[in-house]
VOBA-1610 file (N, C-alpha, C; in pm, whole numbers, padded with zeros to 5 digits, always signed):
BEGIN
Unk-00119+00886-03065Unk-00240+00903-02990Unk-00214+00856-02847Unk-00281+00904-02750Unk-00273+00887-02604Unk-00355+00922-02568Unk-00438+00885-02429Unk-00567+00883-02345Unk-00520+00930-02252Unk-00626+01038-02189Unk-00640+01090-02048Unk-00738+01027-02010Unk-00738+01023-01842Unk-00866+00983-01755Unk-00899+01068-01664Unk-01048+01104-01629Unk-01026+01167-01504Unk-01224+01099-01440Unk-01225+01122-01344Unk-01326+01117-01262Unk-01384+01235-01135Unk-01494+01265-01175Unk-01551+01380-01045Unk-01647+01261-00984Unk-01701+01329-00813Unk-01792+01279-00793Unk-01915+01362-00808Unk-02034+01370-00774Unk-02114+01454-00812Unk-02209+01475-00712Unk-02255+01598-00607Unk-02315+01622-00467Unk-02414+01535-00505Unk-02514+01585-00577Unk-02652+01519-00611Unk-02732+01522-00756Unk-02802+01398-00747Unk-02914+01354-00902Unk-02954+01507-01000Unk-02940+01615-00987Unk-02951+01699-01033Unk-02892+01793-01137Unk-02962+01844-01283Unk-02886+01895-01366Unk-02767+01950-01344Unk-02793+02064-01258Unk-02674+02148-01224Unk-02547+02141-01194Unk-02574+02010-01056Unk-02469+01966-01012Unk-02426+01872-01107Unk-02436+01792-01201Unk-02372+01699-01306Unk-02329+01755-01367Unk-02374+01918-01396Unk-02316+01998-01542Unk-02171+02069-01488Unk-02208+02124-01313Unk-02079+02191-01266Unk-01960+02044-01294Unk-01991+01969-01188Unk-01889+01851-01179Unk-01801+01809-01323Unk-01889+01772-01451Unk-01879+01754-01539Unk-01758+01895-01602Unk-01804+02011-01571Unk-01766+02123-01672Unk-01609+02106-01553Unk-01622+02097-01467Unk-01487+02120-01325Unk-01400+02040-01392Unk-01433+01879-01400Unk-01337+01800-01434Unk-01326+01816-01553Unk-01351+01872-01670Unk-01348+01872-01831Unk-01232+01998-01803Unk-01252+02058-01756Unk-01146+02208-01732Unk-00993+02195-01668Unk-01021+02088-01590Unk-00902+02051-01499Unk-00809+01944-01586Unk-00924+01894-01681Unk-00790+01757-01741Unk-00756+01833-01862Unk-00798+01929-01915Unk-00790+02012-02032Unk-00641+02135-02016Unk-00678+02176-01846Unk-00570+02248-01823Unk-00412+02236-01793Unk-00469+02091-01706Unk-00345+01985-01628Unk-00245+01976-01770Unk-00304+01891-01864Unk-00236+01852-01976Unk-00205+01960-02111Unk-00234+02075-02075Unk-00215+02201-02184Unk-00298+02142-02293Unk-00406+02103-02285Unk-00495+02074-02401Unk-00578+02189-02507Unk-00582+02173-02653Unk-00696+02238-02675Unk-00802+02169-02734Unk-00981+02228-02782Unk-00982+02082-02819Unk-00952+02053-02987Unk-00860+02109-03024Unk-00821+02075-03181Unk-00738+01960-03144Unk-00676+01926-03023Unk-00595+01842-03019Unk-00663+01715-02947Unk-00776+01706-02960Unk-00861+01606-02871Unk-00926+01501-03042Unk-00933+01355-03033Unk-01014+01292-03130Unk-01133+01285-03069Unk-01158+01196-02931Unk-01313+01203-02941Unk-01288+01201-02751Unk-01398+01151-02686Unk-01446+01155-02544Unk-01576+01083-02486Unk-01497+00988-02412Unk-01580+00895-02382Unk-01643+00935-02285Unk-01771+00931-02212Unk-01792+00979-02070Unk-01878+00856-02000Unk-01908+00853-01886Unk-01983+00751-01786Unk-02011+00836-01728Unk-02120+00764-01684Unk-02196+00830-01509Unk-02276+00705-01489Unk-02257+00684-01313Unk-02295+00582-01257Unk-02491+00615-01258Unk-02523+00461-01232Unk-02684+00487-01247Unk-02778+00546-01175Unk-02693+00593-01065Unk-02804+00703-01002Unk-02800+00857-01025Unk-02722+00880-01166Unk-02726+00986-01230Unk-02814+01003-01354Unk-02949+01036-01338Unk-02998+01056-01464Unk-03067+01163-01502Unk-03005+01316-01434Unk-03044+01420-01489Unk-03020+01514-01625Unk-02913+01435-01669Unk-02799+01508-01752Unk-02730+01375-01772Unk-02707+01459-01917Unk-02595+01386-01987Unk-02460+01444-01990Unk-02365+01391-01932Unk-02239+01456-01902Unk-02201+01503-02034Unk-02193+01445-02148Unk-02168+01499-02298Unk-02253+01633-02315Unk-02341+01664-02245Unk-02407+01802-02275Unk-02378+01918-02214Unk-02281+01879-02091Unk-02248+01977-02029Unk-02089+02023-02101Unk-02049+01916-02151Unk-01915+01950-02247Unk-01939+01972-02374Unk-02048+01993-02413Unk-02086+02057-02541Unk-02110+02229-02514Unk-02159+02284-02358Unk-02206+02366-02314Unk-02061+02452-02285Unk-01946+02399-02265Unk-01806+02443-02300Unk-01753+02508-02404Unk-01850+02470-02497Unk-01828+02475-02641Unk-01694+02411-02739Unk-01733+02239-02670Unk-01643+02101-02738Unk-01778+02090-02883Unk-01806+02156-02956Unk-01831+02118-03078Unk-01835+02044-03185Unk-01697+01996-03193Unk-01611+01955-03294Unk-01586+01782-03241Unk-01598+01769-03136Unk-01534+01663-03090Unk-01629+01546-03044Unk-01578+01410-03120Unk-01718+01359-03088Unk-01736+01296-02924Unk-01870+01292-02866Unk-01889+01252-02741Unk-01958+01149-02735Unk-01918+01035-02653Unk-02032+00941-02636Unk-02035+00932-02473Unk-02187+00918-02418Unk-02207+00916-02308Unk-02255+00786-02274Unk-02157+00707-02182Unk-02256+00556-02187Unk-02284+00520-01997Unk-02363+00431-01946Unk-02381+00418-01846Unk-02275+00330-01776Unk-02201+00353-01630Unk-02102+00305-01574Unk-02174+00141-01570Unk-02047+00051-01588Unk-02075-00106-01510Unk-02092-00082-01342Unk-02241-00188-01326Unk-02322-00168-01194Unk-02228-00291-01156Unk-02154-00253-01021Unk-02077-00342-00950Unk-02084-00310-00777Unk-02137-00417-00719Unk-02167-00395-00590Unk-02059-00316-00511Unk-02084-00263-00463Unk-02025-00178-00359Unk-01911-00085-00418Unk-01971-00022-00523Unk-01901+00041-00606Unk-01925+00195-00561Unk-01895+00310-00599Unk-01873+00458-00608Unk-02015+00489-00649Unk-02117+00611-00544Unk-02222+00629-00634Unk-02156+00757-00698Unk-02276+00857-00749Unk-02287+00969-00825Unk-02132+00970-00882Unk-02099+00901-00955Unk-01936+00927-00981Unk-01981+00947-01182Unk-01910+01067-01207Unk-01870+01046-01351Unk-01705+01061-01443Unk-01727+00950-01467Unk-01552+00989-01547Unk-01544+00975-01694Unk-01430+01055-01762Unk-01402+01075-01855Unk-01248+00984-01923Unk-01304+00988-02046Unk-01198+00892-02142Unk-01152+00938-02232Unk-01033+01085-02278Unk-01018+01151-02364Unk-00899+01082-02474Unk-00914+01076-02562Unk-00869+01044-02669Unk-00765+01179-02720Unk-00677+01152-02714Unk-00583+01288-02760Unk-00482+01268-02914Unk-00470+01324-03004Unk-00387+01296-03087Unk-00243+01371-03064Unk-00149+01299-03083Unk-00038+01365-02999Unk+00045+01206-02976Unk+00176+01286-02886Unk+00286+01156-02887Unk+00325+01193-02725Unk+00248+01253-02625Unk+00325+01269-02490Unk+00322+01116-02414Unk+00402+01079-02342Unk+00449+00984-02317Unk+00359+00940-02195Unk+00348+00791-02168Unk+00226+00808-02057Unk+00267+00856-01907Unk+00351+00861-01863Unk+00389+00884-01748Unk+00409+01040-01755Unk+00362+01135-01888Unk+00400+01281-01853Unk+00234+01333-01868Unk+00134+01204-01886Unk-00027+01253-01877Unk-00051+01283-01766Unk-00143+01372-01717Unk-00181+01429-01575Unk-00344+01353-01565Unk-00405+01260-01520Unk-00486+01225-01544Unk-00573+01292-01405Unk-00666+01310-01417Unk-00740+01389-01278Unk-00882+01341-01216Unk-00829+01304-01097Unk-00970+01251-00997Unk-00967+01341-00886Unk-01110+01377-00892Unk-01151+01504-00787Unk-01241+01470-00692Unk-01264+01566-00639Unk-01352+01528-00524Unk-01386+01409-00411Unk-01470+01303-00448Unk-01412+01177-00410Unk-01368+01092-00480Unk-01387+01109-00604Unk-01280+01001-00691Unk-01145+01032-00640Unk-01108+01090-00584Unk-00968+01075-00592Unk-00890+00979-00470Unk-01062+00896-00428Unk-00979+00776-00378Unk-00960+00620-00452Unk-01056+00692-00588Unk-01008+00582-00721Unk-00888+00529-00756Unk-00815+00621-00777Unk-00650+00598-00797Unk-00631+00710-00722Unk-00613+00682-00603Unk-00490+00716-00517Unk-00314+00791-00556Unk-00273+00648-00612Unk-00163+00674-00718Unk-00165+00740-00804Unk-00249+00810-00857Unk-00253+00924-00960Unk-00267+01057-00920Unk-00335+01068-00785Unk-00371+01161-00754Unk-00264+01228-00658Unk-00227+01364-00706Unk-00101+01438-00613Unk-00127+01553-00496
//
């Protein structure tokens, strides 16, 4: 087993934009890493607290992740932290090694880890 990470940021408080952001980065860490989701155990998701239009787990159900379980929980509130940001915690069954995971931060997360981002 091995974990991917990735993080989008999200324009604004609104369904749409949480479901694009959400569906962008679910597509990009799915593609990066040749994923399908038979090969996924479960998926953790966050979104910071000034996101409460959507549940990021619903927009990856709207993918048609079915099978796979999702939990959506609220980011730790830490001052001067990242707003509208949501990231993902994929659980993969599999043996790829960690340094050959593609983990993906977009938009402005991708001044989260820097170092990850190419």
């Amino acid at each position: 087993m091995y974990a991917v990470r990735g993080a989008i940021s999200v324009k604004a408080n609104e369904e749409q934009y949480i479901a694009e952001a959400t569906k962008k980065l679910t597509k990009s860490l799915m593609q990066e890493n040749n994923l399908a989701e038979a090969d996924l155990i479960s998926i953790i998701t966050t979104a910071t607290d000034d996101l409460t239009k959507l549940y990021p787990g619903k927009a990856i159900r709207e993918l048609g992740y079915n099978s796979t379980p999702i939990l959506c929980m609220q980011e730790m509130k830490v001052e001067n932290s990242s707003e509208k940001m949501i990231r993902l915690l994929v659980y993969v069954e599999g043996t790829k090694a960690k340094t050959e995971v593609k983990h993906q931060y977009l938009e402005k997360a991708r001044k989260l880890r820097p170092d990850l981002v190419k």
